[in-house]
C-alpha positions as CSV (number, residue, x, y, z in Angstrom):
1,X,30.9,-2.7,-34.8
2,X,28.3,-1.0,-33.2
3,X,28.1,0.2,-29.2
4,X,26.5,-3.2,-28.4
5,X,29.5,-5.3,-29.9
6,X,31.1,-3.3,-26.7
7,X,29.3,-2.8,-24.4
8,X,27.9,-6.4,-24.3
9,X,31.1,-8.0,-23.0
10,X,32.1,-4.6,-21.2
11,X,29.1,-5.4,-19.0
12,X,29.8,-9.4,-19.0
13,X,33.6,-8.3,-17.5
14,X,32.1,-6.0,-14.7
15,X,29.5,-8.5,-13.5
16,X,32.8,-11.0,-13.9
17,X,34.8,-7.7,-11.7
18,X,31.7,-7.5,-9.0
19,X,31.8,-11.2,-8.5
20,X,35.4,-10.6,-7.4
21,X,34.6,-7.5,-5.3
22,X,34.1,-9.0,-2.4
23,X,37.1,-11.3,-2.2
24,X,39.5,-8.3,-3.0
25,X,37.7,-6.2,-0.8
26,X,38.6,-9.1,2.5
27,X,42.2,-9.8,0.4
28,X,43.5,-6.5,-0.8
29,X,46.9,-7.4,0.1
30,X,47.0,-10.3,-2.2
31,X,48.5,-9.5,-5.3
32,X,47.5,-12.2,-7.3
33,X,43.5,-10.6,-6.3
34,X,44.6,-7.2,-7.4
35,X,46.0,-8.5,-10.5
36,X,43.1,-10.8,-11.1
37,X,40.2,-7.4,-10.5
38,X,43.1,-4.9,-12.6
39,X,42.5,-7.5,-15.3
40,X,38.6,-7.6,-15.3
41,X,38.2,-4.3,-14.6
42,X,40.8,-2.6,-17.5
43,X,39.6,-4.8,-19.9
44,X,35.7,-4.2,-18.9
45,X,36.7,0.0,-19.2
46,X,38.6,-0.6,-22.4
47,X,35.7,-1.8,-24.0
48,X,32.9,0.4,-22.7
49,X,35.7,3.8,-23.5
50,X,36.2,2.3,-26.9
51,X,32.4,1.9,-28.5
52,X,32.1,4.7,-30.6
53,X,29.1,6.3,-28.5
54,X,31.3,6.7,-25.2
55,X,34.1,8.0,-27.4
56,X,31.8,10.7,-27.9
57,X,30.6,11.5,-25.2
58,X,34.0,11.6,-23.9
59,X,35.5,13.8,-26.0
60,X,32.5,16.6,-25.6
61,X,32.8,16.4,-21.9
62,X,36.3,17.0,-21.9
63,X,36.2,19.6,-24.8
64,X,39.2,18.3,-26.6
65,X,38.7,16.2,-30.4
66,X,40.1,12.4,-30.2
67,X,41.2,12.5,-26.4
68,X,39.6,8.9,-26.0
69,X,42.5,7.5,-28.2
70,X,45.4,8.0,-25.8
71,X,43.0,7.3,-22.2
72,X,42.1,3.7,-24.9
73,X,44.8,3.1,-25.5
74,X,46.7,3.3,-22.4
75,X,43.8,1.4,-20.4
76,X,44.9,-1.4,-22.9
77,X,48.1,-1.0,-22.3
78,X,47.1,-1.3,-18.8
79,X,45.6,-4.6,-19.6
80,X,48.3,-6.2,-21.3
81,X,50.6,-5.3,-18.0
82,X,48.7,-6.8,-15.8
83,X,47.9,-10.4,-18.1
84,X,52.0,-10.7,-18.3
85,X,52.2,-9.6,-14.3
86,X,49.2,-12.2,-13.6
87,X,51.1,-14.6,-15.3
88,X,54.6,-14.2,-14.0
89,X,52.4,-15.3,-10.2
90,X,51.0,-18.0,-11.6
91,X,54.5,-19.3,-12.5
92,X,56.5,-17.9,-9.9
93,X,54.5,-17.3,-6.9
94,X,55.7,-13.9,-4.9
95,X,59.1,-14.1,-4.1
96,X,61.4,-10.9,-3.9
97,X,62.8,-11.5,-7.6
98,X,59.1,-11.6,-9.4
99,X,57.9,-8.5,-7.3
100,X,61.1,-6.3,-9.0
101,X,60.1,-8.0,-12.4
102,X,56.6,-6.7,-11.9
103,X,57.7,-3.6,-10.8
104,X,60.2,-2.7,-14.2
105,X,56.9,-4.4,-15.7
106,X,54.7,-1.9,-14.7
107,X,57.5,1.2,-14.8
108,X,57.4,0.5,-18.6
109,X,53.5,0.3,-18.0
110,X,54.3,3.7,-16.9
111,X,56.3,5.1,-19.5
112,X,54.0,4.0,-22.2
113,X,51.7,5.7,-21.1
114,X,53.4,9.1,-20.3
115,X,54.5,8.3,-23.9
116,X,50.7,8.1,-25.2
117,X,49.6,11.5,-23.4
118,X,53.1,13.5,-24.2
119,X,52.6,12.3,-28.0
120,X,48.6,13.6,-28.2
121,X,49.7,16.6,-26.3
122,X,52.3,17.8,-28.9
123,X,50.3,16.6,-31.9
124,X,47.5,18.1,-33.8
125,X,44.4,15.9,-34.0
126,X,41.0,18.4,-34.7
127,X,38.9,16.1,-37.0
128,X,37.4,13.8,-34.4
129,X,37.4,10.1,-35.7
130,X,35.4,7.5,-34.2
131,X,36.4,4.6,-36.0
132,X,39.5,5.1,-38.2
133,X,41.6,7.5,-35.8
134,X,44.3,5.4,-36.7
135,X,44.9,4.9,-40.3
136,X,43.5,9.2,-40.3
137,X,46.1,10.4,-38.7
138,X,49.0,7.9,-39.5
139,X,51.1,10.1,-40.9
140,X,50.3,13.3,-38.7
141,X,53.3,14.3,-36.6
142,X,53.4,13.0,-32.8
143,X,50.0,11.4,-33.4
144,X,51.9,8.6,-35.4
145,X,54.7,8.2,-32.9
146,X,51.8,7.7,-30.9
147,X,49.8,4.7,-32.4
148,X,53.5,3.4,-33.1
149,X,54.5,3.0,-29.2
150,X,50.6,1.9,-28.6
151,X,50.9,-0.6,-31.5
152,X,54.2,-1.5,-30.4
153,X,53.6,-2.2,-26.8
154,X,50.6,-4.5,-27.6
155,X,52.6,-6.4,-29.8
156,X,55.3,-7.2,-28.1
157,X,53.1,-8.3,-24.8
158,X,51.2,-10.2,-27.6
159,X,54.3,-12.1,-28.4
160,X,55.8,-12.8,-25.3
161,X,52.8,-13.7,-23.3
162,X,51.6,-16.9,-25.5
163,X,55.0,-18.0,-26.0
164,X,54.9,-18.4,-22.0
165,X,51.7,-19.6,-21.8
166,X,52.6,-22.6,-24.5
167,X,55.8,-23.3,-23.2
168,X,54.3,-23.4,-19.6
169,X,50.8,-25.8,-20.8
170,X,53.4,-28.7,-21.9
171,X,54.4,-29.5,-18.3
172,X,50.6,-28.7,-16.0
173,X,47.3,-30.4,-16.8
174,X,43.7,-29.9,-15.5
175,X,42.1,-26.6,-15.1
176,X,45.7,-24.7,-15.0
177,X,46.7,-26.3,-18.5
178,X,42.8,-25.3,-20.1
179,X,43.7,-22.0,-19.1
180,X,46.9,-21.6,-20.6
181,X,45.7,-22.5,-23.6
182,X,42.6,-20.4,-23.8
183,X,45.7,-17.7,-23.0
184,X,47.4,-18.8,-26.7
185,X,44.3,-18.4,-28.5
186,X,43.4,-15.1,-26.8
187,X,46.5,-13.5,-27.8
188,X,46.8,-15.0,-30.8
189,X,43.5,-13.0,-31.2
190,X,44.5,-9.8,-29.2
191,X,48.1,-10.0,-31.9
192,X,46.3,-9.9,-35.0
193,X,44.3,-7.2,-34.1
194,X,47.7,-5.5,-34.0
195,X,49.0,-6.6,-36.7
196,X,46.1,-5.7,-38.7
197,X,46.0,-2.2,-37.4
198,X,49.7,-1.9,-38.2
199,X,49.7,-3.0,-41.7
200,X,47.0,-0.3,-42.7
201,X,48.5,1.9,-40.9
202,X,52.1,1.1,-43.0
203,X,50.0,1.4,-46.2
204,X,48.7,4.7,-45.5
205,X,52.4,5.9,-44.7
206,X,53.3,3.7,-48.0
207,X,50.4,6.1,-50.1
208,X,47.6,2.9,-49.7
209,X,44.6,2.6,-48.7
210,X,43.9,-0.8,-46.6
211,X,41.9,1.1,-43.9
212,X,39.0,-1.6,-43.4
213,X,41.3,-4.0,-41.9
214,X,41.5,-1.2,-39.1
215,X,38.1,-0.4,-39.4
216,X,36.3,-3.8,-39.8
217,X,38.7,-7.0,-39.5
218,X,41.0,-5.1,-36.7
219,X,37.5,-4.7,-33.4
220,X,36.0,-8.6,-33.8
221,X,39.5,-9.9,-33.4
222,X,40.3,-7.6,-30.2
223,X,36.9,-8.6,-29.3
224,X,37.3,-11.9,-29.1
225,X,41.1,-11.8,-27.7
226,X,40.2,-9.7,-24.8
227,X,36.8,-12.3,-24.1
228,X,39.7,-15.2,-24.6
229,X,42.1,-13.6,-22.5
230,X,40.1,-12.9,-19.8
231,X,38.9,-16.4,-19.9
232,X,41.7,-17.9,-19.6
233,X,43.0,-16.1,-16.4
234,X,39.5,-16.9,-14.9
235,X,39.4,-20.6,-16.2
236,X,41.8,-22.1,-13.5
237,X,39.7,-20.8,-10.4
238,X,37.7,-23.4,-12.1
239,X,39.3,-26.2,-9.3
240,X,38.1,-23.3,-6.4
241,X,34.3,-23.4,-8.6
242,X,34.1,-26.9,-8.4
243,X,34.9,-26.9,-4.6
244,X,32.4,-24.3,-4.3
245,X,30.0,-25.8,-5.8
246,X,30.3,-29.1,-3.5
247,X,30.4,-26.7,-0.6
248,X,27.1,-25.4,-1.8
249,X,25.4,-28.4,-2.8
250,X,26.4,-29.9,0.4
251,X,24.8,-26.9,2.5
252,X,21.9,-27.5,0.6
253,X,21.2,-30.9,1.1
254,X,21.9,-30.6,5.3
255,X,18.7,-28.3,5.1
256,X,16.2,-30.8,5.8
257,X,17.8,-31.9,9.0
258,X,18.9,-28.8,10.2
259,X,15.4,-27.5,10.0
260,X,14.1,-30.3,11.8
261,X,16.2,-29.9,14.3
262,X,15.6,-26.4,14.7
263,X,12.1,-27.0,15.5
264,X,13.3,-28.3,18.4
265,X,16.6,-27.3,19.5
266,X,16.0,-23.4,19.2
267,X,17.6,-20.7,17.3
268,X,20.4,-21.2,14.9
269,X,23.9,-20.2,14.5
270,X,23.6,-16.9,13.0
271,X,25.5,-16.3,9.8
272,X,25.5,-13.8,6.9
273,X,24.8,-14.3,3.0
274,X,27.8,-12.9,2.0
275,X,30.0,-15.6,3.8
276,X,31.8,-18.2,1.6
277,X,29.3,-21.2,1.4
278,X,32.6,-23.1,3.0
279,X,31.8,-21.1,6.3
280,X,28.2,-21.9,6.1
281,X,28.5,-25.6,5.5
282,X,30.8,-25.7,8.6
283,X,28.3,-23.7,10.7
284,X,25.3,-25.5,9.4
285,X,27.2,-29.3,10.1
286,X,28.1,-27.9,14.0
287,X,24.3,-26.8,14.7
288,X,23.3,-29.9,13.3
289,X,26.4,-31.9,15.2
290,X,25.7,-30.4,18.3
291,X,21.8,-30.6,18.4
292,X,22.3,-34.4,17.3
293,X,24.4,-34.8,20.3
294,X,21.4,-33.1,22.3
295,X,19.1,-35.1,21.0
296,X,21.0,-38.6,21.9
297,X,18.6,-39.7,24.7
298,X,15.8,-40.0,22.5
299,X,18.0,-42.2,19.7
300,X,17.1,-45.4,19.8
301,X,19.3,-48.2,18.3
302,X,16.9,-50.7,17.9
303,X,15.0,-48.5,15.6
304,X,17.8,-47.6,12.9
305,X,18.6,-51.4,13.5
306,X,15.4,-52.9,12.5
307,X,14.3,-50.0,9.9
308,X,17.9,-50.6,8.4
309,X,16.8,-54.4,7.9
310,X,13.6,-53.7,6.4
311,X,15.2,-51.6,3.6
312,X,18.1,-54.1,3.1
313,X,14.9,-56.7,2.7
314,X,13.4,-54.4,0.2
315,X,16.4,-54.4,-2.2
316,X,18.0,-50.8,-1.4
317,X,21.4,-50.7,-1.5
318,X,23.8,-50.5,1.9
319,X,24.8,-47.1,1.8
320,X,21.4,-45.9,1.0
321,X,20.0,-48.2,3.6
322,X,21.8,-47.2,6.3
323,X,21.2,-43.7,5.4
324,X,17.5,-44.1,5.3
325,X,18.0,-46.5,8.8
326,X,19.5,-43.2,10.4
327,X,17.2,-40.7,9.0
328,X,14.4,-42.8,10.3
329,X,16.3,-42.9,13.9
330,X,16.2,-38.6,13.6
331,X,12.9,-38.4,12.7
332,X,11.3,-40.8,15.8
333,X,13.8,-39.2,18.2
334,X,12.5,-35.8,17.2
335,X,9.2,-36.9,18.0
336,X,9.9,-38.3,21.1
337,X,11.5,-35.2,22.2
338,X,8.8,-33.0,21.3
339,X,6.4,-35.1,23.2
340,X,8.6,-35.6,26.7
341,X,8.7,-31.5,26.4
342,X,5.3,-31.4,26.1
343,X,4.1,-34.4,28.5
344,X,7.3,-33.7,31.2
345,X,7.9,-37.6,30.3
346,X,11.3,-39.2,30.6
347,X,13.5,-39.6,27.9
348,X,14.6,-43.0,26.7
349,X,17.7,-44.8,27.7
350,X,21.0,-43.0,26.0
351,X,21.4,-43.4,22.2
352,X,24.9,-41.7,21.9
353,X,26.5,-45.4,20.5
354,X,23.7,-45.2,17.8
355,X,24.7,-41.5,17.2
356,X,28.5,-42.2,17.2
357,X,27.9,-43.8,14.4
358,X,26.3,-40.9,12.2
359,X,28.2,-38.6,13.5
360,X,31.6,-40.9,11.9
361,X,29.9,-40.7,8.9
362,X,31.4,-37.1,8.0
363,X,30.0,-34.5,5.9
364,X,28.8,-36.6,2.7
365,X,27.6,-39.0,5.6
366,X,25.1,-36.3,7.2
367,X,24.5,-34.7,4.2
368,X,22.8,-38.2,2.7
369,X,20.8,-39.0,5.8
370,X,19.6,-35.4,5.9
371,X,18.1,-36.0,2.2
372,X,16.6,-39.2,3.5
373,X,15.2,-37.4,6.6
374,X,13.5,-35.0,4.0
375,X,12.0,-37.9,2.1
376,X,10.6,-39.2,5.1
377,X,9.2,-35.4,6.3
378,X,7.6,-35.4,2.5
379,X,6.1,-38.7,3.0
380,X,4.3,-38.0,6.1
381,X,3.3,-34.8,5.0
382,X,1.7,-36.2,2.1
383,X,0.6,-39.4,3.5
């Protein structure tokens, strides 16, 4: 593999580890969060520290041949810690007895890697080895125990971890169940890459020579089992997508209304870009709520009455009828306003019972007569 087969989905995990930024940076407390950004971001540094270029670089900086093994090999480690730890809050929630499994979780974590930088400390590695560090020194004292407790660690968590994640997918569905799976496969992935690595490494120590299934079977498959794993974890926030997208979608179609409004009501509620699009939908339905209410002595009954007849004459269907019948209501009230602030004329009798009835229509409800209401704005522009 060359440094783009890295650094390619090193930079797809920290845009994924940016996007979360700002939710761990207003829920830092949460440990599900944390887990979620340790995830993104160890896997997004293991691949950038282990393309052959960074390894490189790193070990000039720092002066010392090979020192990106161990600091790979623990960030993995790293990694696989925090997929069983995200998991066991998935399953379990936060409750006293999962916080002391996470913690002996992570104390092993811990060990691991005091393990990886005490072996590479008392070992001798001076030929630096970009891509077959592990089958080159297999049988080099403290360097082996090394890649052992390395290999060893990543196994077992690539062991445990599906057979979780499969025993768990038989009893969810939807999104959550999707994600398990995608779990399976990654570290049915992630596993073989250590098995791989361990089985060259055994034939070097057994006087063989199977070093290209470290070299070129072992990367693809942690490639893809890192992309898989990751997925996976990210895969049920699908549900919290999909409601984000309806929030968004939502927002977008009130903009017609709201704007017209605006032009008469006066300056919005302020709000800022990097609120959840929840928060602006609610801010955007109250201006337009409230300036509706505002606007209720210019409403006029008779005109969403008789322009709601005229479309069910024309074949539209109810919903869209009424819709349009409202919309047209807005748009004349608007007018009428504008020209009693303009002329000082009085405003029409009180359309709040024709407004009540808008307003009951909820979110979807104002949403759809504000699409309308920009139809009609087009129409008379173009007209």
């Amino acid at each position: 593999m060359n440094g783009s087969d890295y650094y390619v989905p090193a930079a797809a995990l920290g845009i994924a580890f940016l996007f979360r930024l700002p939710g761990l940076l207003r829920r830092r407390r949460d440990p599900m969060i944390r887990s979620v950004a340790g995830l993104l971001l160890m896997s997004g540094a293991g691949f950038a520290l282990a393309a052959p270029p960074t390894i490189t670089v790193v070990n000039r900086v720092v002066g010392v041949p090979n020192v990106s093994a161990p600091l790979v090999y623990a960030i993995l480690s790293v990694f696989n810690t925090c997929c069983i730890v995200l998991l066991a809050y998935w399953r379990e929630g936060f409750g006293a007895a999962v916080q002391r499994r996470v913690r002996r979780w992570f104390g092993a974590c811990g060990s691991v890697v005091l393990l990886l930088a005490v072996c590479f400390a008392l070992g001798d590695a001076p030929v630096e080895r970009l891509r077959d560090l592990d089958t080159y020194y297999a049988s080099t004292p403290w360097i082996r125990e090394m890649i052992v407790v390395y290999l060893g660690w990543h196994i077992m968590i690539g062991v445990v971890v599906p057979a979780m994640c499969w025993r768990w997918s038989r009893v969810v569905d939807g999104w959550l169940r999707a994600g398990l799976l995608t779990l399976v496969a990654g570290f049915a992935f992630s596993t073989g890459f250590g098995l791989v690595k361990a089985v060259a490494v055994i034939a070097r120590w057994a006087g063989g020579d199977l070093d290209f299934l470290s070299t070129a079977v072992a990367p693809p498959l942690a490639g893809m089992g890192a992309v898989l794993t990751t997925s996976g974890f990210l895969l049920p926030q699908g549900r919290r997508l999909t409601t984000a997208w309806e929030a968004w979608q939502t927002y977008r179609w009130m903009g017609p209304l709201w704007r017209g409004l605006r032009t008469v009501m006066g300056v919005p509620t302020p709000t800022s870009w990097w609120e959840p699009f929840g928060s602006r939908l609610l801010d955007r339905e109250t201006d337009i709520h409230d300036d509706l209410l505002a606007l209720a002595p210019y409403c006029d009954l008779r005109t969403m009455t008789a322009r709601h007849e005229r479309a069910l004459e024309a074949g539209v269907s109810p919903d869209d009828a009424w819709a349009v019948a409202a919309a047209t209501m807005i748009a004349v009230a608007i007018t009428a306003k504008e020209s009693a602030a303009g002329s000082g004329e009085e405003p029409q009798e009180t359309g709040t019972a024709a407004l009540g009835a808008v307003l009951g229509t909820g979110t979807r409800g104002i949403a759809r007569i504000s699409r309308e209401y920009g139809a009609l704005r087009h129409d008379s522009v173009a007209a």
